[in-house]
DOKOLZA-219448 format. One line per field, with one value per residue (C-alpha): residue number from 1; residue in one letter; x, y, z. Coordinates in Angstrom, 1 decimal, always signed. Layout:
N
i <- NUM,...
aa <- A,...
px <- X,...
py <- Y,...
pz <- Z,...
***
This chain:
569
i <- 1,2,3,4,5,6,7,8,9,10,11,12,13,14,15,16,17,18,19,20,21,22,23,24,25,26,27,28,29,30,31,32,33,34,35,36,37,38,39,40,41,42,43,44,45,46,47,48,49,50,51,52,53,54,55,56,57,58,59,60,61,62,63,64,65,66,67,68,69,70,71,72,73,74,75,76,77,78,79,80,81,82,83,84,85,86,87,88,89,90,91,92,93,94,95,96,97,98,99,100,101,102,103,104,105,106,107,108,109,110,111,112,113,114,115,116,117,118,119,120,121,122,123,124,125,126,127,128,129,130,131,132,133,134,135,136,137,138,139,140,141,142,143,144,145,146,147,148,149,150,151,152,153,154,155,156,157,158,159,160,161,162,163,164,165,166,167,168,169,170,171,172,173,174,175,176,177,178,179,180,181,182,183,184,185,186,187,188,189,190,191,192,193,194,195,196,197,198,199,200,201,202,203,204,205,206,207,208,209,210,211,212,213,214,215,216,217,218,219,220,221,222,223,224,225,226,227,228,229,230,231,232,233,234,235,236,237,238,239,240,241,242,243,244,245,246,247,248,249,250,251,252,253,254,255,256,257,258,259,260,261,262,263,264,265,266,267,268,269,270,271,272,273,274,275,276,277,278,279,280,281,282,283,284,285,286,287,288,289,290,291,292,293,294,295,296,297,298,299,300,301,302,303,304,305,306,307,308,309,310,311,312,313,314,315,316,317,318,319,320,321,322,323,324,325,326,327,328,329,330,331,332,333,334,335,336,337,338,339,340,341,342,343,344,345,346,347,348,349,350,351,352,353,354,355,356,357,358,359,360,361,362,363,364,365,366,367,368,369,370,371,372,373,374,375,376,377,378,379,380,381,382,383,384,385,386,387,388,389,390,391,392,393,394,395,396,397,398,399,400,401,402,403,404,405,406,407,408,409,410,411,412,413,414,415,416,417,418,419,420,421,422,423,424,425,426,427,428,429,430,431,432,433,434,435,436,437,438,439,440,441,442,443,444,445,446,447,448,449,450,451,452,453,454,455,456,457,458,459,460,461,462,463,464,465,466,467,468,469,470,471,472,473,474,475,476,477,478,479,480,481,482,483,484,485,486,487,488,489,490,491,492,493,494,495,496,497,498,499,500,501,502,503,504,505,506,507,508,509,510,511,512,513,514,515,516,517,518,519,520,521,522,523,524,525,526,527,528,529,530,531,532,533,534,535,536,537,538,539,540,541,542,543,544,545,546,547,548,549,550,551,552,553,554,555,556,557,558,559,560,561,562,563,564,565,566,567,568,569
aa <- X,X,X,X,X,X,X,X,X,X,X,X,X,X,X,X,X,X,X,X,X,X,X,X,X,X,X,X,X,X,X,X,X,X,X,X,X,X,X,X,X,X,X,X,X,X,X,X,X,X,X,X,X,X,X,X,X,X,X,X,X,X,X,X,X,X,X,X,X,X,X,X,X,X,X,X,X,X,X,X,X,X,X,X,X,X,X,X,X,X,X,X,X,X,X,X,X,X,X,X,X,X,X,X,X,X,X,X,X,X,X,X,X,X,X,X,X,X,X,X,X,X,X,X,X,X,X,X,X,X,X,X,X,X,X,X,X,X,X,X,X,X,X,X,X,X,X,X,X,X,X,X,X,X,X,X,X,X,X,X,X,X,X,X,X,X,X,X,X,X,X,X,X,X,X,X,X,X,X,X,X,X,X,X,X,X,X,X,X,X,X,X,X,X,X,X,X,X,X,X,X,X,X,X,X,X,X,X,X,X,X,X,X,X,X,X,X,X,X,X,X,X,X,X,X,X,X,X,X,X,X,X,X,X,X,X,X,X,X,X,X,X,X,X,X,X,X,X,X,X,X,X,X,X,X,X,X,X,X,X,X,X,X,X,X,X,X,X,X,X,X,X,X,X,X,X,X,X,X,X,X,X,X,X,X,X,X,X,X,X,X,X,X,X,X,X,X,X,X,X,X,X,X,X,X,X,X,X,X,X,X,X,X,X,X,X,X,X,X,X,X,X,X,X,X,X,X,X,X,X,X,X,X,X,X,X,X,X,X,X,X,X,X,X,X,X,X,X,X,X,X,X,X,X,X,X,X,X,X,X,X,X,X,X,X,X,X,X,X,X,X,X,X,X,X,X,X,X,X,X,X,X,X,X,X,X,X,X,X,X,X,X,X,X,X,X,X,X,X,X,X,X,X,X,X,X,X,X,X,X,X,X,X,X,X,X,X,X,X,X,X,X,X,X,X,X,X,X,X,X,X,X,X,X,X,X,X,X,X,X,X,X,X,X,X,X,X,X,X,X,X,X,X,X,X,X,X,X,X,X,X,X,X,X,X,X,X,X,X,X,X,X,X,X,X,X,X,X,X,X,X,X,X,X,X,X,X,X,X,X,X,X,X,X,X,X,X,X,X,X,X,X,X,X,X,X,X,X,X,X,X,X,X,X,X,X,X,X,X,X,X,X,X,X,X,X,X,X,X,X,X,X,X,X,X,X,X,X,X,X,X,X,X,X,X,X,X,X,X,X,X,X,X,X,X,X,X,X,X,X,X,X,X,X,X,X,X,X,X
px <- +43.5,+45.9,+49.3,+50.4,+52.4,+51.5,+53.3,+53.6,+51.9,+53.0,+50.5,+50.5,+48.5,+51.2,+53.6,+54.5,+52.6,+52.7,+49.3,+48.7,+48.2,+44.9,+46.1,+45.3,+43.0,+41.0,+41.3,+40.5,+36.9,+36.1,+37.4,+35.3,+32.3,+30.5,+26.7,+23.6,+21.5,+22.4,+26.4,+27.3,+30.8,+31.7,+34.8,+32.8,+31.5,+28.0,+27.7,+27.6,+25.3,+23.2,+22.8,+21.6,+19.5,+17.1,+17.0,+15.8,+13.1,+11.5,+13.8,+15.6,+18.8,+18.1,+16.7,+20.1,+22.3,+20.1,+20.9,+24.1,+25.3,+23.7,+25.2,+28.5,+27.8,+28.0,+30.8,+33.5,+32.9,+36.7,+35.8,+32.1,+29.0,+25.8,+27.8,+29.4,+28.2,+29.1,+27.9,+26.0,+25.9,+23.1,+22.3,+18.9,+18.9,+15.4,+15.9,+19.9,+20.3,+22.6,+21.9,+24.5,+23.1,+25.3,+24.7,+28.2,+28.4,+28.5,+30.4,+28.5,+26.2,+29.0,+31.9,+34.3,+37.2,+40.1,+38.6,+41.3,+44.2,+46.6,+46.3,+49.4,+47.9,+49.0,+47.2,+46.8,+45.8,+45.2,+41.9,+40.2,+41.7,+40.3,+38.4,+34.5,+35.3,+37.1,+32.2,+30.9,+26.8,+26.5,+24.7,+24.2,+20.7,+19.2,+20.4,+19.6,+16.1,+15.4,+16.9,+15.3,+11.7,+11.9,+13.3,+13.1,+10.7,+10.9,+10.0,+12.1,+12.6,+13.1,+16.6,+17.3,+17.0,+20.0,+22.3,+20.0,+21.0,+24.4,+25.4,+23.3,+24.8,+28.1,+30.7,+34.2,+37.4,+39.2,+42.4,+41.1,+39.2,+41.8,+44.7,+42.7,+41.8,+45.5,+47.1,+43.6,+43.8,+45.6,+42.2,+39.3,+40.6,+39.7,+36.2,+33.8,+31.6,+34.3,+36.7,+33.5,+32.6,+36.2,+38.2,+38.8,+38.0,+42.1,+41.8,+43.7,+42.6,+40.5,+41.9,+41.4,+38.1,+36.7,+33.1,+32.2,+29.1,+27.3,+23.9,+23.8,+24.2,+21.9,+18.8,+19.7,+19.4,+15.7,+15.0,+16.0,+13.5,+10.6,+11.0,+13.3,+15.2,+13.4,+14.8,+18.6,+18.0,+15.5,+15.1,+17.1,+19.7,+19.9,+20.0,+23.1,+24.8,+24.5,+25.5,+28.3,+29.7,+29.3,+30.5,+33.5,+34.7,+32.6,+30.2,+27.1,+23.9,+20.2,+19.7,+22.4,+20.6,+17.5,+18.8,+20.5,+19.7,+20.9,+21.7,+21.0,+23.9,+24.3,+27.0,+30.5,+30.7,+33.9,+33.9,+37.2,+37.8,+34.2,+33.0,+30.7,+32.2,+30.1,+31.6,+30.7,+31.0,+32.0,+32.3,+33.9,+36.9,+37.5,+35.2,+36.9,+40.4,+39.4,+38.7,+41.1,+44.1,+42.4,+42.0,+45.6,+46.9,+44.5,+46.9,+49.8,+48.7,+50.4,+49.8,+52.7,+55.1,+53.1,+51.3,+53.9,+56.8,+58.7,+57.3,+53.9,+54.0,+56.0,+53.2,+50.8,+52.4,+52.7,+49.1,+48.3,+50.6,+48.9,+45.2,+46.2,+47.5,+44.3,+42.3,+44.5,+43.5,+39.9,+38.0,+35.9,+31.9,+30.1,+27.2,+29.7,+32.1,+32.3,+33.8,+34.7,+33.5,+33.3,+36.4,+38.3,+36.6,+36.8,+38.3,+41.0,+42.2,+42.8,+44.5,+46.9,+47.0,+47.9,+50.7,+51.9,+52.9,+55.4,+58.5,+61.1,+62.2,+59.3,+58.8,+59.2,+56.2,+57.3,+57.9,+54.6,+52.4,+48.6,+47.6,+44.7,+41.4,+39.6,+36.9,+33.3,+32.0,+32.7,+40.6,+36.2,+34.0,+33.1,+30.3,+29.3,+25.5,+24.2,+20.8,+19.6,+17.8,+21.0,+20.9,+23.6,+25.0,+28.6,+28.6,+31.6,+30.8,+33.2,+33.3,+37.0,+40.2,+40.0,+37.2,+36.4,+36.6,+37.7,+34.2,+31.1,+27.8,+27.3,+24.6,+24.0,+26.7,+27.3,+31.1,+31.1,+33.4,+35.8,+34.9,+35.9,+39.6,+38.7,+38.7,+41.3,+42.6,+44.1,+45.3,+48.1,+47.7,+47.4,+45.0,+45.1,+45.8,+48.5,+46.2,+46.6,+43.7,+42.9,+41.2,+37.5,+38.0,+38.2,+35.9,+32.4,+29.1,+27.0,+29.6,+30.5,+34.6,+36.4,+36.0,+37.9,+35.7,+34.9,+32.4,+31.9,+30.1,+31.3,+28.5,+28.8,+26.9,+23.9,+24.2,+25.6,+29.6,+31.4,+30.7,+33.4,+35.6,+37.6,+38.3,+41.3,+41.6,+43.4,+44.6,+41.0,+41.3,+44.5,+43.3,+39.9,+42.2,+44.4,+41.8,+40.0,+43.1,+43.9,+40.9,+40.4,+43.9,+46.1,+42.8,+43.3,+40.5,+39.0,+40.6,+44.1,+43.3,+42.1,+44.7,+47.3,+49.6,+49.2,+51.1,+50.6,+51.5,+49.3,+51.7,+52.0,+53.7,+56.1,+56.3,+55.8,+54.5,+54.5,+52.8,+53.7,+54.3,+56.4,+57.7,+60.5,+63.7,+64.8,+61.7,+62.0,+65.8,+65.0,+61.9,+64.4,+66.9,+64.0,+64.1,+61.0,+60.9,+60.5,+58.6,+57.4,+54.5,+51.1,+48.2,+44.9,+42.7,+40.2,+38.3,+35.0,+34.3,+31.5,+31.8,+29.2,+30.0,+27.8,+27.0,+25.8,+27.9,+31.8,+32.6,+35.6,+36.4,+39.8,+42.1,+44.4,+41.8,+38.7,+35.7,+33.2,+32.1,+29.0,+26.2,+22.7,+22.7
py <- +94.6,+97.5,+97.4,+95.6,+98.0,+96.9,+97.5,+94.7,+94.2,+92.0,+90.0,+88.1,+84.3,+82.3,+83.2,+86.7,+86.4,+88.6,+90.5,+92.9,+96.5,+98.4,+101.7,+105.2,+105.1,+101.9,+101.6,+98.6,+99.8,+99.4,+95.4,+94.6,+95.2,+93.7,+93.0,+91.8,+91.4,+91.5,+91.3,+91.8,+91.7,+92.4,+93.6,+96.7,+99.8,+100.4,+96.7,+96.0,+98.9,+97.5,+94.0,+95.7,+97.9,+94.6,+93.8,+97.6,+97.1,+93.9,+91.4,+88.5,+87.1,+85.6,+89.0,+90.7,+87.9,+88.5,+92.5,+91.8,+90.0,+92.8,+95.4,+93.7,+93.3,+97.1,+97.8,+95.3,+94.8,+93.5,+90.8,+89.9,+90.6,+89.1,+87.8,+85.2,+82.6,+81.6,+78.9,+80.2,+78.2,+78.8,+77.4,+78.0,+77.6,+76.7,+73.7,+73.2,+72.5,+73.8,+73.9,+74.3,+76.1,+76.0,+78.7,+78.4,+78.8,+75.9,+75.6,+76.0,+73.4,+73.9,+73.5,+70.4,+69.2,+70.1,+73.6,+75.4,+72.6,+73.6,+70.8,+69.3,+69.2,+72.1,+74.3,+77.8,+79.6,+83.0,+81.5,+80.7,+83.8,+86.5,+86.7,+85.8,+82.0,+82.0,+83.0,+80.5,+80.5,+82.6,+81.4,+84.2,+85.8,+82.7,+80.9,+84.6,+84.7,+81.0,+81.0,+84.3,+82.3,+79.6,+82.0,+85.4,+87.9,+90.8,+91.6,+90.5,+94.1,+95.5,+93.5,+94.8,+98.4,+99.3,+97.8,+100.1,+103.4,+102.3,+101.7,+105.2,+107.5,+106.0,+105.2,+106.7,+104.6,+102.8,+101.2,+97.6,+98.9,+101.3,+98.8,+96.3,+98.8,+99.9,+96.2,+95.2,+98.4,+96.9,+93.9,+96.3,+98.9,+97.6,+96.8,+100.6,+99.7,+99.3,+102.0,+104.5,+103.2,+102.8,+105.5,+109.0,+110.5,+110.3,+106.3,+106.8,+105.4,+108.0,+109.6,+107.7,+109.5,+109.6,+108.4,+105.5,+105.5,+102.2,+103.8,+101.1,+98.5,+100.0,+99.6,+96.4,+96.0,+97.7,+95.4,+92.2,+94.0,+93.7,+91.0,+88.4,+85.8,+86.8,+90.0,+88.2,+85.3,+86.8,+89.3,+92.7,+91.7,+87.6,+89.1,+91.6,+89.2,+86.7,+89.4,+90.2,+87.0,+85.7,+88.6,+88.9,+84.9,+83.6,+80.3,+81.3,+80.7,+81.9,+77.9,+78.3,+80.8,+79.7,+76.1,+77.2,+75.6,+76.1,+72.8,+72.3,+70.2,+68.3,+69.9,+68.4,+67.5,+67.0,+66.8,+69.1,+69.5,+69.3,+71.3,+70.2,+72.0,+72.6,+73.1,+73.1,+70.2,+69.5,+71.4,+73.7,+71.6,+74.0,+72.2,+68.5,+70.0,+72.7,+69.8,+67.7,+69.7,+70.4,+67.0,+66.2,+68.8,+67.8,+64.6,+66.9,+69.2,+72.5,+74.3,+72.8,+74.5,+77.9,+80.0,+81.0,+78.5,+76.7,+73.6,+74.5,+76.0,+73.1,+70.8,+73.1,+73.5,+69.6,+69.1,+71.7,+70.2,+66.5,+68.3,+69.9,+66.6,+65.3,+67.7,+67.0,+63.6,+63.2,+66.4,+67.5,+68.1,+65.2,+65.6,+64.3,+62.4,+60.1,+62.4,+60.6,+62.9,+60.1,+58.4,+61.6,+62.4,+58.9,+59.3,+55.9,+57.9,+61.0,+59.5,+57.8,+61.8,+62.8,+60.0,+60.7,+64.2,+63.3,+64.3,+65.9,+67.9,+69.2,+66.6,+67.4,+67.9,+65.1,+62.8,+63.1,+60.4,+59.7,+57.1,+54.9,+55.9,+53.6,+52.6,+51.4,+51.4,+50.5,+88.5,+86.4,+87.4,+86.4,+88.1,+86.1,+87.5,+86.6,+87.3,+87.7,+84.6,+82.7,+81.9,+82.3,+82.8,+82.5,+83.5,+83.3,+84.6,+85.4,+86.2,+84.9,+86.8,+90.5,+91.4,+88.4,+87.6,+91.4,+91.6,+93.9,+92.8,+95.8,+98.1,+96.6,+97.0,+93.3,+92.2,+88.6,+86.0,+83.6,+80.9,+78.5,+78.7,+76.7,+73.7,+71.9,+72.3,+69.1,+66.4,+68.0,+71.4,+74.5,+77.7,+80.9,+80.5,+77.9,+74.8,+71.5,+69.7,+66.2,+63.9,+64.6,+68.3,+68.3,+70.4,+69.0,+70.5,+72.0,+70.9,+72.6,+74.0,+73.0,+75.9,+76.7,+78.4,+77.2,+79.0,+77.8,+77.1,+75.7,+74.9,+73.9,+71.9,+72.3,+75.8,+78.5,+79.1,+80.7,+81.7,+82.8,+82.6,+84.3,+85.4,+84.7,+81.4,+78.5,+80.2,+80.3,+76.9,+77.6,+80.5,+79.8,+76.4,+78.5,+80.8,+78.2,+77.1,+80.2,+80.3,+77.0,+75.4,+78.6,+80.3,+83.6,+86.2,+86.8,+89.9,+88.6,+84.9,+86.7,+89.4,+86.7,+86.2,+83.3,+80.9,+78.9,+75.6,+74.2,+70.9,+72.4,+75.1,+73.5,+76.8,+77.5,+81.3,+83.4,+86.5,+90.0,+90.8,+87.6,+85.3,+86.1,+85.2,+82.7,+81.1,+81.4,+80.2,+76.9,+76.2,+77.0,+74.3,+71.7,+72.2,+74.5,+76.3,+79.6,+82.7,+86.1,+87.5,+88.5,+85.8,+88.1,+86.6,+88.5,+86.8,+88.1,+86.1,+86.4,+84.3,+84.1,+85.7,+85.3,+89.0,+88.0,+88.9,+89.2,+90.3,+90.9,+91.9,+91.1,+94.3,+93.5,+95.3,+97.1,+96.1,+96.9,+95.0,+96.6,+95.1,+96.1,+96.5
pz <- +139.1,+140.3,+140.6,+143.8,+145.6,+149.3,+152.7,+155.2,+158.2,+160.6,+163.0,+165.8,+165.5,+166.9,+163.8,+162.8,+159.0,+156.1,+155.2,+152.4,+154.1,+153.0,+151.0,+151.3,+148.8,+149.8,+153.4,+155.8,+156.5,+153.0,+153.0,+156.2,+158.0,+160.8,+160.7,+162.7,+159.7,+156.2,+154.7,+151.7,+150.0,+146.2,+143.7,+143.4,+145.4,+143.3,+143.5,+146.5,+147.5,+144.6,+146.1,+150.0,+148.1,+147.5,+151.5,+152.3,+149.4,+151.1,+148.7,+149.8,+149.5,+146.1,+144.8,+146.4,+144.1,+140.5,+141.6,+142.5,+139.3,+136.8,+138.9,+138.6,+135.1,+134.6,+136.9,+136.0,+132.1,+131.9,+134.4,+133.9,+131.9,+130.7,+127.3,+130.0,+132.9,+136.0,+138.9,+142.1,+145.8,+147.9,+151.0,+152.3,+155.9,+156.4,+154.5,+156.1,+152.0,+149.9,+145.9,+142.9,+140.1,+137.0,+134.0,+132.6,+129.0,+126.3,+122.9,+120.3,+117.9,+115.3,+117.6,+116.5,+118.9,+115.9,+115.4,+116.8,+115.0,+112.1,+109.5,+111.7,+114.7,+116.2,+118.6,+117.6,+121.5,+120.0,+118.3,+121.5,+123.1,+120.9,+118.6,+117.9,+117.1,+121.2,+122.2,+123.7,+124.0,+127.1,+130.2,+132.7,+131.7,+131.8,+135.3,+137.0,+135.5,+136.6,+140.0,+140.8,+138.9,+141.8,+144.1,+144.6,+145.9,+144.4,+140.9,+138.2,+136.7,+140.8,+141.0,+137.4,+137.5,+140.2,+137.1,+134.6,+136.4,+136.5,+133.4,+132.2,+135.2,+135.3,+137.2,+137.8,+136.2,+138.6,+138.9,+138.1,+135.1,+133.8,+133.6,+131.6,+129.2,+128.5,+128.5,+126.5,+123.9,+120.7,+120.5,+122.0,+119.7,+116.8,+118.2,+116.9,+120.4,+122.8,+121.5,+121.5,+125.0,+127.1,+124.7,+124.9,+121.0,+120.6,+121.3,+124.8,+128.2,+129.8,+133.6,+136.7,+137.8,+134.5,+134.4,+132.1,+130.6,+128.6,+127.3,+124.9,+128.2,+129.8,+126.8,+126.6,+130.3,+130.0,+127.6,+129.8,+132.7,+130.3,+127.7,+130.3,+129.2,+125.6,+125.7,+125.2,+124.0,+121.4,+119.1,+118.6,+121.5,+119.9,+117.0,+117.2,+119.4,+115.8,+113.5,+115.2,+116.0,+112.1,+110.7,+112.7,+111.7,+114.3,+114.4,+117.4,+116.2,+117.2,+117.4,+120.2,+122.1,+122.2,+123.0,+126.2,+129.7,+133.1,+134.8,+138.5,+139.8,+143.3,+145.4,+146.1,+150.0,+152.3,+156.5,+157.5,+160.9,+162.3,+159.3,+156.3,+152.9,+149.9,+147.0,+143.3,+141.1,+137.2,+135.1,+137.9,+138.9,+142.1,+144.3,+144.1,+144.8,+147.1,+149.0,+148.3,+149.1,+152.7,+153.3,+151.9,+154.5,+157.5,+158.3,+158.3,+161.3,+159.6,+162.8,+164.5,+162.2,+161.8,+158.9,+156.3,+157.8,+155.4,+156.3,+155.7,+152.7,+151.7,+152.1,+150.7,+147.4,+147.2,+147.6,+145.1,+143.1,+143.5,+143.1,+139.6,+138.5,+139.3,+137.9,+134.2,+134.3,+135.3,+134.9,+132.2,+131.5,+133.5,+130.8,+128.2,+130.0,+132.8,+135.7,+138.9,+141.4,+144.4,+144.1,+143.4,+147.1,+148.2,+151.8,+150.9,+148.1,+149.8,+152.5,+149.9,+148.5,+151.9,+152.2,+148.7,+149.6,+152.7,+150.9,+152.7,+148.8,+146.1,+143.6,+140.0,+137.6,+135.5,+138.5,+140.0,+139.1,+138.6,+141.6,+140.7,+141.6,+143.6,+141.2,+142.8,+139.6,+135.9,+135.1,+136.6,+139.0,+142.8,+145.5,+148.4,+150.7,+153.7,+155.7,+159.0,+158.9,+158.0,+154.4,+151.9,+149.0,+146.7,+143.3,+140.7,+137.2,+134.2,+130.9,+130.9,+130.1,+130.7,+128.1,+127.0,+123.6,+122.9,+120.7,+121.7,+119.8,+118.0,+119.6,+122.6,+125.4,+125.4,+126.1,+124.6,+126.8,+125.2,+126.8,+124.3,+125.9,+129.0,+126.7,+125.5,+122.3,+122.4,+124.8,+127.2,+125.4,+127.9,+127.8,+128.8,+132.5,+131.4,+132.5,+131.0,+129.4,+129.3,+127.2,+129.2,+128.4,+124.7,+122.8,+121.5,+120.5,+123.6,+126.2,+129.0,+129.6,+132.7,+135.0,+138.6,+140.0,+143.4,+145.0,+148.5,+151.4,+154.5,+157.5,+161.1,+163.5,+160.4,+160.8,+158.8,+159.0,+156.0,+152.3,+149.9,+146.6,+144.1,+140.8,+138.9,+136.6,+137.8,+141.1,+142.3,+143.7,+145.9,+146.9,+148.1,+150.1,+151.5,+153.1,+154.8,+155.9,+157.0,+158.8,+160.7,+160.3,+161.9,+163.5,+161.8,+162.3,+158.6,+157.8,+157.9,+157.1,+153.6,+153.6,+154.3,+151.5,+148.8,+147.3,+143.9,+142.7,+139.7,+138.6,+135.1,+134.7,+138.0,+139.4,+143.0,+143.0,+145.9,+145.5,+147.5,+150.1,+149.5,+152.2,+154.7,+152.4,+154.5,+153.6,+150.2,+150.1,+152.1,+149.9,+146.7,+148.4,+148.8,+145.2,+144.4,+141.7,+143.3,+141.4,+142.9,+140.7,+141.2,+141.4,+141.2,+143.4,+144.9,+147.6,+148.9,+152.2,+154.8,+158.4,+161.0,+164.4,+167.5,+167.1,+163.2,+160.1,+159.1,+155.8,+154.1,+150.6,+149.3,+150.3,+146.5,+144.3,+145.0,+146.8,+149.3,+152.6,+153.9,+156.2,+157.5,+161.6
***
């Protein structure tokens, strides 16, 4: 993402709050858009236009997601790609239902949970950072082909072919793109594919303005048009995808690929002030504690004190805190382990949450506790659609870390994740986005990471209400909270209810991040004496939000990095 170098913009909603000011070069019309019919908002220009495309052809909103996430594909390679997976939302209003798809990927057959140990025990990160031993077996070709198989309405090879002429016309380098090639150069470097694709001949990042070109993307896009699902998970693509992964130290397998499925999951449900949220469930740990740190906070009635006040952001941090704890503890694959998704949701238990954080100082990482559950029984991607006939959709995909594993399969385009570091390494270990892992996260043979991606959907009165979600690792979670919050707790209008700034607390590392334009310093000095662990820095969420309006559509696309918010009228 660019450079944060934002002015301030002070608004009125009964507190004067800080919002990050549109720049020159991406202005506030860009970031939002109001709609009678169709909305769509995205991370990227091309993408976005992609994804409408599809309504002005006769598709639907399913059609506009499968062209959304190729286009997407093409246009943030750093962030996403079909060498990764993701989870999709969608709630079909004719059936007031909402369905969790999840096409995340899965370690492969010969995964073992020491894999990444020294003969001591030790974790070694770097090996599930980079590298083709941190590839998982990708997901994301085959959830899109069999959502859009039950689904869609166009052809298949229709929602493909906006992502086709992409990747073979180009696109112009952006800020996003540009920075993670120049912090990414020293791994993609020594990758022949990437440095011939995202390098000048001299090996240096090209100008801002240059055009990017992926031929090789692009034939193997032609070939997922024709062939399908058999045109990755098969034959030349499946097969350069192997070759490079075993020759590069790697353990993928064609067994692996053509053993993939997509699971269809039930969503995770919470009642917040008068609205029904749907979030999604493990392996994503983002649904559980998007929830629970709204319900934590409901109790608390943060409007009293204001947005931004030191009070509220007080509370906030501790129920972050209290959600990440939980999330260490109890989340992992629900195929492998036993997850407890209702008690973790179970209203007692949230209440005693909600209790638990009533300090008048920040509690300590080490001091926080687990409480027991009450037992009934023994860089990522995010676009969020919307139709005229109310449906909608919120999609987070990833291939990880900026590029992934840092490997290309040789020939075809493909960026390759490293999805392997979502795991743990070991017990109380932490990955890339400095997450601790637990027990139920350990590595094992076709299991599923733990993800925070928390695409969500919130209705009202069985009717649609809001759609969103972010990028951005760990900080996903807070920052998807913290705009519903933003929204419904404080009343902000979208724009500045996503604009607003963010905070972070994750338990582990017990920092309490604020991110620019940062608080009023006498906020930040009283949370420092309520003994926070105060830390300016950049979070990198992006969050692509759509709200329904009387008049129809409000979208906004997060005005940190670049994106498009465009509707059909």
């Amino acid at each position: 993402m660019r450079a944060l170098s934002f002015l301030i913009l002070l608004i009125s909603c009964s507190h004067q709050v800080k919002i990050v000011a549109p720049t020159a070069s991406e202005p506030r019309v860009a970031h939002e858009a109001k709609a009678s019919f169709e909305m769509v908002t995205t991370q990227g220009d091309a993408t976005t236009r992609a994804a409408l495309s599809t309504f002005t052809k006769g598709g639907n909103i399913i059609d506009a997601f499968v062209a959304a996430s190729f286009a997407i594909s093409v246009e943030r390679p750093h962030s996403t790609g079909i060498g990764g997976g993701g989870f999709l939302l969608f709630y079909s209003k004719e059936e007031n239902k909402v369905y969790a798809f999840d096409f995340r990927e899965v370690a492969p057959l010969k995964a073992t949970s020491k894999m990444y140990l020294t003969k001591k025990g030790e974790a070694q990160p770097h090996l599930s950072q980079k590298g083709a031993l941190a590839v998982a077996n990708p997901g994301l070709v085959k959830g899109l082909y069999e959502i859009h198989r039950r689904f869609g309405k166009l052809p298949w090879s229709e929602t493909i072919l906006p992502a086709i002429k992409l990747a073979r016309d180009g696109f112009p380098l952006y800020d996003g793109l540009s920075e993670a090639l120049d912090k990414m150069k020293d791994v993609l470097q020594k990758d022949p594919e990437a440095l011939k694709t995202f390098y000048t001949e001299a090996g240096e990042v090209p100008l801002l303005g240059t055009m990017i070109y992926q031929e090789n993307l692009a034939k193997t896009l032609e070939r997922i048009s024709e062939h399908g699902v058999d045109g990755f998970y098969k034959g030349p693509v499946a097969n350069a995808i192997i070759k490079t992964v075993n020759k590069k130290g790697g353990i993928l397998s064609h067994k692996d690929l053509a053993s993939y499925k997509m699971i269809e999951r039930t969503p995770v449900t919470g009642n917040y002030k008068g609205l029904k949220i749907f979030s999604m469930p493990p392996p994503s740990s983002g649904g559980i504690h998007v929830i629970q740190i709204l319900k934590m906070l409901e109790p608390h009635k943060l409007k009293q004190y204001g947005p931004q006040s030191t009070e509220a952001v007080h509370f906030t941090a501790l129920a972050m805190q209290r959600a990440f704890l939980d999330r260490a503890s109890y989340l992992g694959d629900p195929d492998f382990d036993s997850v407890p998704t209702a008690e973790l949701l179970d209203e007692t238990y949230l209440q005693r949450l909600s209790n638990s954080i009533k300090s008048p100082r920040a509690i300590p990482a080490e001091n926080m506790k687990s409480i027991p559950l009450p037992y009934e029984s023994p860089e990522t991607t995010h676009f969020t659609i919307a139709d005229r006939e109310g449906n909608m959709v919120a999609s987070t995909q990833t291939i990880n870390g900026w590029f992934g594993s840092g490997v290309m399969a040789q020939g075809t385009g493909i960026v390759l994740n490293n999805e392997m570091d979502d795991f743990a390494q070991k017990v109380g270990a932490q990955n890339l986005f400095g997450a601790v892992g637990g027990q139920n996260n350990l590595i094992a043979p076709k299991k599923r990471p733990l993800s925070s991606m928390s695409p969500t959907i919130i209705t009202k009165d069985d009717g649609p209400f809001m759609a969103l979600g972010s990028p951005s690792g760990t900080r996903i979670i807070t920052c998807v909270a913290q705009t519903i919050l933003n929204s419904t707790e404080f009343k902000m209008p979208l724009y500045e209810a996503v604009a607003a700034t963010r905070i972070h607390q994750q338990w582990k590392p017990d920092l309490l991040k604020i991110e620019a334009p940062y608080l009023d310093e006498k906020v930040e000095k009283e949370l420092e004496e309520l003994g926070h662990n105060v830390e300016r820095g950049r979070l990198g969420c992006s969050i692509q939000a759509i709200q329904k309006t009387k008049q129809g559509w409000h979208g906004v696309s997060d005005p940190r990095g670049t994106g498009l918010a465009l509707g059909i009228n």
